[in-house]
C-alpha positions in Angstrom: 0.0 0.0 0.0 1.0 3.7 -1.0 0.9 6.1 1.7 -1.7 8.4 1.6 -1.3 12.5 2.3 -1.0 14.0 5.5 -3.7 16.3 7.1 -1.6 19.7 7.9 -1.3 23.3 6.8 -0.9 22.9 2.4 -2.5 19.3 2.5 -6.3 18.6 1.6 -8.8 18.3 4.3 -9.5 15.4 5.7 -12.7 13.9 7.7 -11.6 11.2 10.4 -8.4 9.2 9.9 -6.4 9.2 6.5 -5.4 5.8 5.8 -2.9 4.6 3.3 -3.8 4.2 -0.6 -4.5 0.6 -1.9 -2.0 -0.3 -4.5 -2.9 -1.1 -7.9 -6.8 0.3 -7.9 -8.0 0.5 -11.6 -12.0 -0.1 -10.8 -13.5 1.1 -8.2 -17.1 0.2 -6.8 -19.0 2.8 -4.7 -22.4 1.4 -3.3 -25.3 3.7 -2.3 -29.1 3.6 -3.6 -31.7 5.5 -2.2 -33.0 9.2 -3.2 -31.4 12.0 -5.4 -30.7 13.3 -2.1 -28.5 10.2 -1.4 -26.5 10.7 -4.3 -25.9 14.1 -4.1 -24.3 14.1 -0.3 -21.5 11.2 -2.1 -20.5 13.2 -4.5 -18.1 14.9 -2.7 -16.4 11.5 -1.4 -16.4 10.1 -5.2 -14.8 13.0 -6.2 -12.5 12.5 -3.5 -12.0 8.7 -4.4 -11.2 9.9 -8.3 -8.4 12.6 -7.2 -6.7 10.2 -5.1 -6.8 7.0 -7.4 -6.5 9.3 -11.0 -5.9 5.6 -13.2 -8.9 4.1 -11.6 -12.3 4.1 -13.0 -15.7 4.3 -10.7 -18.8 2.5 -10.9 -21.6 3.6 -9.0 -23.8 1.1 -8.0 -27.2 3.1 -7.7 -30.6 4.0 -7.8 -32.6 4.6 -11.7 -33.0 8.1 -10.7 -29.5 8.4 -9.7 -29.0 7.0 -13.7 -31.3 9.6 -15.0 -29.6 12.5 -13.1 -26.3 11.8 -14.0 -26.7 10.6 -17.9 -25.1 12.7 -19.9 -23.7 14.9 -17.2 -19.8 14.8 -16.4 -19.1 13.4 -12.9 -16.5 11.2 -11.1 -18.6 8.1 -11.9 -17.9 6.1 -15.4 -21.0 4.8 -15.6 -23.8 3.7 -13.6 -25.1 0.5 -12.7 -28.8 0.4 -11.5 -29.0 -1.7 -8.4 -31.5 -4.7 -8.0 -34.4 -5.4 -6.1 -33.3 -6.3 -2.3 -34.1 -5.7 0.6 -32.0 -2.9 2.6 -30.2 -1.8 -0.5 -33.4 -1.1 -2.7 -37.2 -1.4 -2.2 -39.9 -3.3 -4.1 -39.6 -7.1 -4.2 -36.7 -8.9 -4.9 -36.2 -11.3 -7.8 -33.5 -13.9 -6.9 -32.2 -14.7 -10.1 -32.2 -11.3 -10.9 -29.8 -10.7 -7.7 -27.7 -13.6 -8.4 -27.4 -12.5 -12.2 -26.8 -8.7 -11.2 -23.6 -9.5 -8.6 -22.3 -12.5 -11.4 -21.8 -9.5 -13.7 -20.5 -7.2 -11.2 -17.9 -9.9 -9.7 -17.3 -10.6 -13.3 -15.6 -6.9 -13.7 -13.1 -7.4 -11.0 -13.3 -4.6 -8.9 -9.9 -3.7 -6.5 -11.9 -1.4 -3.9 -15.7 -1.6 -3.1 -16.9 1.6 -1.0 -19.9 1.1 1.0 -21.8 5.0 1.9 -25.2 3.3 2.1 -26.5 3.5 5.5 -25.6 1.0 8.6 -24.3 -2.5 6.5 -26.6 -4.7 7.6 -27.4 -5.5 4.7 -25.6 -3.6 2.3 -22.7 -5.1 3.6 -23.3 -8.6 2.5 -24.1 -7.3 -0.4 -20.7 -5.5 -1.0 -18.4 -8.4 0.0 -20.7 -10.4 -2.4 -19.1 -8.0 -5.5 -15.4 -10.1 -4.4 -13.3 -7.0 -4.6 -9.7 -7.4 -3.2 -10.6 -4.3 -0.5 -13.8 -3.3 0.7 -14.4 -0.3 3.1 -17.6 1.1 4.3 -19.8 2.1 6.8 -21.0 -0.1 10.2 -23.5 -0.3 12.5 -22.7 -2.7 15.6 -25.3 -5.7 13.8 -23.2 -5.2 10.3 -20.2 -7.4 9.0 -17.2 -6.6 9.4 -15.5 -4.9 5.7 -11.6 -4.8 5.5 -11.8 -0.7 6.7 -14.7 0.6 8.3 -16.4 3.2 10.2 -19.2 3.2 13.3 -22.4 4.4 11.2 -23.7 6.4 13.8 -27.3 8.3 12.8 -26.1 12.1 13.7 -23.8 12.7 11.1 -24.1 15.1 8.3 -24.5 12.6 5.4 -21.4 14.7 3.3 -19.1 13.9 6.0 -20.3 10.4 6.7 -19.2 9.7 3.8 -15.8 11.6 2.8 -14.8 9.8 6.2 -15.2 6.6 4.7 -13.2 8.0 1.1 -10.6 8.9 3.6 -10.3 5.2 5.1 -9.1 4.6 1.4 -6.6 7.2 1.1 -8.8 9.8 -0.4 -8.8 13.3 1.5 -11.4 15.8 0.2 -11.2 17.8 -2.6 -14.8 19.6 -1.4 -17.2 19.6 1.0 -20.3 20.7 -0.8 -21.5 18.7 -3.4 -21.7 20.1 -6.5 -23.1 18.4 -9.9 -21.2 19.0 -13.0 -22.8 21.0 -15.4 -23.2 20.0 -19.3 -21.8 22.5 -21.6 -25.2 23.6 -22.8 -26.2 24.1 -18.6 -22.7 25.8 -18.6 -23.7 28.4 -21.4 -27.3 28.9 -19.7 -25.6 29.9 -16.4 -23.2 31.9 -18.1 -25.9 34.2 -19.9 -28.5 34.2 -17.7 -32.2 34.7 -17.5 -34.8 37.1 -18.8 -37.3 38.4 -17.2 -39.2 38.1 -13.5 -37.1 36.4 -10.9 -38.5 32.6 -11.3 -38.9 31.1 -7.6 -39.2 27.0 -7.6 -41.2 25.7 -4.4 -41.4 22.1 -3.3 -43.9 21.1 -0.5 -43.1 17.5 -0.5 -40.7 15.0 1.2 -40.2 11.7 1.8 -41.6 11.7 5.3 -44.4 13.4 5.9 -42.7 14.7 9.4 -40.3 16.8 6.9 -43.3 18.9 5.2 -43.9 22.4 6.0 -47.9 22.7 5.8 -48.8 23.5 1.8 -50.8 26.9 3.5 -47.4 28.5 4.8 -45.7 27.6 0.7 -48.9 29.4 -0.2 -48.2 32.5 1.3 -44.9 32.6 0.6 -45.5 32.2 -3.0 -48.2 34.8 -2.8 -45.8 37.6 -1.2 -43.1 37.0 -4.1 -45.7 36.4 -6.8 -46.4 39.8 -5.4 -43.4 41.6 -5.8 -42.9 40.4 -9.2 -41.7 36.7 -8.8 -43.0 34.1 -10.9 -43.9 31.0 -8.9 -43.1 27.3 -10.1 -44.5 24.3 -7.5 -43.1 21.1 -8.7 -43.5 17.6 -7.2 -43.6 14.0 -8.1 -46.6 12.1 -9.0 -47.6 11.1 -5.6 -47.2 15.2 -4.1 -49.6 16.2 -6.6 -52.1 16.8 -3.9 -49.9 18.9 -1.9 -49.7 21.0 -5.1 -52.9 21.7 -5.3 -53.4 22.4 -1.4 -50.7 25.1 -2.4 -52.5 26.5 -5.0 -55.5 26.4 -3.9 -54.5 28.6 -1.1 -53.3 31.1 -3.0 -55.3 34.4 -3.0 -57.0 35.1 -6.4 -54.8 38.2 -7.2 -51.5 36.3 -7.1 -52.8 33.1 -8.6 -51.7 34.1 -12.5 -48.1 34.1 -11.4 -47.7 30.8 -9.5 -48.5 27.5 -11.3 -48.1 23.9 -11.0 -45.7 21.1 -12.8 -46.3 18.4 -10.1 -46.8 15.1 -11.7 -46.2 16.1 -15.2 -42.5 16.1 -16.7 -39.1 14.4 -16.8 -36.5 14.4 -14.2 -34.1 16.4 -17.0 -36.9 18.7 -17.2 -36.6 19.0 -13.3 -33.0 19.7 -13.6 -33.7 22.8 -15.9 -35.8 24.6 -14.2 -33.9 23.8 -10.9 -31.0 25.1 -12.4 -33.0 28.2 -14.3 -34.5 29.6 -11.0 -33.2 32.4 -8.8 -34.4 30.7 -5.5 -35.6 27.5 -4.4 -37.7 27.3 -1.2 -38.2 23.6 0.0 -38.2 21.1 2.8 -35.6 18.6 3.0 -35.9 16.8 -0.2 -34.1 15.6 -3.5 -35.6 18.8 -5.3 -33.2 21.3 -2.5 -30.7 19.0 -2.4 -30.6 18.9 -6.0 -30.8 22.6 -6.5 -27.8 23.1 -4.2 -25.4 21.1 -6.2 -26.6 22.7 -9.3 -25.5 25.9 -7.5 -28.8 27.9 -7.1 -29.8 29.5 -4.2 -32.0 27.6 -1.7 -34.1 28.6 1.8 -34.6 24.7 3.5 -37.4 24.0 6.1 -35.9 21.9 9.0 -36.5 19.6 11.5 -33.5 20.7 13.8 -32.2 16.5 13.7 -32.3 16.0 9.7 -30.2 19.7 9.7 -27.5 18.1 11.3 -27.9 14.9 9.0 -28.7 17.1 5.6 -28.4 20.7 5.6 -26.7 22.8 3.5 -23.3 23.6 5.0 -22.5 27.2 3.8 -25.0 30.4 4.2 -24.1 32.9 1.8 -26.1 30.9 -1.1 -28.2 28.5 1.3 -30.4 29.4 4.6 -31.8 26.9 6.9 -34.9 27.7 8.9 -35.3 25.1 11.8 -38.0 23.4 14.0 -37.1 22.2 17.5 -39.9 19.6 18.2 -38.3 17.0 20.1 -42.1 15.4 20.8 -44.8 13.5 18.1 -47.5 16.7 18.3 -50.0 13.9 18.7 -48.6 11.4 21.8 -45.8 13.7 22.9 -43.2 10.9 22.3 -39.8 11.6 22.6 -38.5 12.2 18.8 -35.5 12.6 19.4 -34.8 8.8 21.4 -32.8 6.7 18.5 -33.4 3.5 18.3 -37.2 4.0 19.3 -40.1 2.2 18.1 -41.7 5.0 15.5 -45.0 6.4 16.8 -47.5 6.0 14.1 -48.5 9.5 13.8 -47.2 11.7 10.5 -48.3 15.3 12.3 -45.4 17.7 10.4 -42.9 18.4 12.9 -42.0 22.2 11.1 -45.4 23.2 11.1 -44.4 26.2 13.8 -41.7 27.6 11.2 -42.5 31.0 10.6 -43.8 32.4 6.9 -42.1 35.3 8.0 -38.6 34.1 8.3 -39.0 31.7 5.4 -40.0 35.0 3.4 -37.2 36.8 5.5 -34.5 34.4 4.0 -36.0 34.4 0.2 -36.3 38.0 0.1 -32.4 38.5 1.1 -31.3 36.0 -1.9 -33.4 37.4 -4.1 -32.2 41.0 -3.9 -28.0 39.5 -3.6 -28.5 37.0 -6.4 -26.4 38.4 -9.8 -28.8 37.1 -12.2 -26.4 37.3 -15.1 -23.7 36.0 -13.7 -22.6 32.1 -14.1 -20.8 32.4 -10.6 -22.6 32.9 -7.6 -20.5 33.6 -5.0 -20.9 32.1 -1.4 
């Protein structure tokens, strides 16, 4: 094994404990399925992995969307592999032969280093060392096998860092902390020239869990108080928050109505990325839509629960804003939320229904009025 570069003043950050480089790494496996969300907070550790083994070429093994995001668009990744059916590493029911046929054609490319960044390795463990690369390291919760180099997966950990500190158990310091998409050249071009016309404002009232949602009445009035000052509005969504859509519109006053519209339901995930990457200011809970919007380097105001901040919000302020709730009890039975390892209460009352329109608006308003429209480089 090559020794890996020192944290100190000159040398690239590191998270945790740099270990030495693997010798001879030409393919490189990273693991982790789950939402756009997901995918974004590894960028920054595949980028990591890519500087630090230049020769080597990385596979991830993901998610469809995670396929559809990134086709087309330059990253650290070679290509993409969708992952199959299984439980713990992707939902629906799983097909065995489709499972066994998936890792024969995986093992089948000889991978030197398998990363794991997807959650705890209970099962995505198993899963990894079934790939047969020479070295594995990952992530591991006290129930997970053991990989050659790993990591406690504790829950409160940003996501970022959780999993730069397992690039760095290969040898990989960081090269960056925020995740950041590569644009195309044509995305390049539209940043560089800018919009025309009203400041275009992207809201998204839906996340995975319905603790995460910020009631679709307090997105209505922010969308009314900007549609007011001149903003156009955009709600977006997937098929299943087309409802919350039209809660949102449906509470906006008549007067403001003509400037704030719906494309929940309808549309591509390219399409998504467009007008993501086309708007001034996106105003969201935590969900792939923010998350996405980040990386793509547009300005974002995120409605928190204070525990998934510390797990997914954004890291820097002068582009991103945070607004936080601090329920630490189910508004229904008054459990403690906050307890890991918890039975979950059955109740899906929003836990950042008490975040205030006002500050929300507060924090849109001041990116509005510091955004340079015309300019490909928004500074943080």
């Amino acid at each position: 094994m090559s020794d890996g570069p020192s944290a100190g003043p000159g040398r690239a950050p590191v998270v945790g404990a740099l270990a030495p480089r693997f010798d001879d790494v030409t393919r490189i496996a990273v693991l982790r399925g789950g939402g756009l969300g997901d995918l974004v907070f590894a960028l920054p550790a595949a980028e990591a992995l890519a500087a630090a083994y230049p020769g080597a070429t990385l596979t991830l093994l993901g998610a469809p969307g995670h396929a559809a995001l990134l086709a087309g668009r330059p990253s650290p990744f070679a290509d993409v592999v969708v992952l199959p059916v299984r439980p713990g590493v992707r939902d629906g029911v799983e097909d065995p032969a489709a499972t066994a046929a998936f890792l024969d054609d995986q093992r089948a490319r000889g991978y030197d280093l398998a990363v794991q960044v997807h959650g705890g390795g209970a099962n995505s463990n198993p899963f990894l060392l079934a790939l047969g690369a020479r070295h594995t390291v990952g992530l591991r919760a006290e129930d997970a096998p053991a990989l050659e180099r790993t990591v406690p997966y504790l829950y409160y950990q940003h996501e970022v860092l959780r999993a730069l500190e397992v690039a760095a158990l290969a040898g990989a310091p960081a090269v960056d902390l925020e995740p950041r998409l590569r644009l195309t050249p044509a995305e390049e071009e539209a940043r560089r020239s800018g919009p025309a016309g009203p400041p275009l404002v992207v809201l998204h009232p839906g996340a995975t869990d319905p603790r995460r949602r910020w009631p679709p009445a307090s997105f209505a009035a922010v969308a009314a108080a900007l549609a007011a000052e001149g903003a156009d509005v955009v709600v977006v969504g997937d098929a299943s928050e087309v409802g919350l859509a039209e809660q949102l519109l449906a509470a906006v006053p008549p007067e403001h109505a003509p400037r704030v519209r719906s494309t929940a339901g309808r549309g591509t995930l390219p399409e998504l990325v467009d007008l993501l990457l086309r708007a001034d200011l996106v105003v969201a809970d935590d969900s792939g839509p923010r998350h996405v919007a980040a990386a793509l380097g547009t300005p974002t105001v995120g409605v928190y629960w204070f525990g998934n901040a510390l797990n997914a919000g954004a890291l820097s302020r002068g582009r991103h804003r945070l607004q936080l709730a601090w329920t630490t009890q189910c508004p229904v039975c008054g459990v403690d939320v906050t307890a890991l390892g918890a039975p979950r209460c059955p109740h899906d009352d929003s836990f950042v229904a008490d975040v205030p329109v006002a500050a929300v608006l507060a924090d849109a308003r001041a990116l509005l009025a510091g955004a340079d429209r015309r300019s490909g480089d928004r500074a943080d």
